[in-house]
C-alpha positions in Angstrom: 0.0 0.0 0.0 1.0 3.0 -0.9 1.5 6.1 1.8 -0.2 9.6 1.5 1.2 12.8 1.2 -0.6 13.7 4.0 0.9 10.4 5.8 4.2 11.2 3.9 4.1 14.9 5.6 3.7 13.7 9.0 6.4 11.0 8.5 9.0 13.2 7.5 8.0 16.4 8.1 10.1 17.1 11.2 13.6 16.2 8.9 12.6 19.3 6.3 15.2 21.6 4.8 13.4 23.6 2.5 13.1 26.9 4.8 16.5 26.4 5.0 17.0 27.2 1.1 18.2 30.2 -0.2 15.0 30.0 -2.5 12.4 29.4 0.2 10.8 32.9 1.1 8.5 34.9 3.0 5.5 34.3 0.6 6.1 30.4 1.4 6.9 30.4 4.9 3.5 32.4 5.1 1.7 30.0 3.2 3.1 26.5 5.8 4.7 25.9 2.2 7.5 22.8 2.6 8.4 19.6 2.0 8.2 20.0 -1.8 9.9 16.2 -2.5 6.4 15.5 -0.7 4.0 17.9 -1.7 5.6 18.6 -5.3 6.2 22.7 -6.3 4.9 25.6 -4.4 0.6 25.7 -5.3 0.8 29.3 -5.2 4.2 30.2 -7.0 5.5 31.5 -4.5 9.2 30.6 -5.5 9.7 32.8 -8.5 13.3 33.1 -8.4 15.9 30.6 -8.1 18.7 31.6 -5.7 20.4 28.4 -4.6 19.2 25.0 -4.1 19.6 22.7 -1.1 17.5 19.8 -2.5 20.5 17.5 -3.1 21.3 17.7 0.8 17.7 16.7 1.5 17.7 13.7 3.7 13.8 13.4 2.7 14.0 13.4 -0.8 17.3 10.8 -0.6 15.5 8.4 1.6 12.8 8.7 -1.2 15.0 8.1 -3.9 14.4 11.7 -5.2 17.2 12.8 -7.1 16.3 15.8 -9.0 16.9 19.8 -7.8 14.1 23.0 -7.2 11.4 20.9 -5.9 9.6 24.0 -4.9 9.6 25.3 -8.6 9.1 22.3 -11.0 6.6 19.2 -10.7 9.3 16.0 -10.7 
């Protein structure tokens, strides 16, 4: 069976990075916006501008095998 994003968030919420990235902003933070290896780019486009990336650090997205950069901006 397959887990939820909701079940997902509440796994591995608590091991986020994303407000840690250069990227993440006010508009986000505002919005609860994180976990975007979860919850896939920011609903509201918040992330406009790319300014650094610490997606490849993420231990969320490595333990789920994600291997791609700017989760917050692009659906992977």
């Amino acid at each position: 069976m397959t887990e939820s994003k909701s079940d997902l968030m509440m796994k591995y919420g608590p091991n986020c990075i994303c407000p840690k990235c250069p990227s993440y902003n006010k508009c986000a933070q505002f919005r609860s916006q994180r976990a975007f290896c979860i919850a896939g780019k920011s609903p509201s486009d918040c992330i406009k501008n790319e300014k650094g990336c610490v997606c490849g650090d993420c231990p969320v997205g490595n333990e789920l095998g994600k291997k791609e950069q700017y989760y917050c901006r692009y659906d992977l």
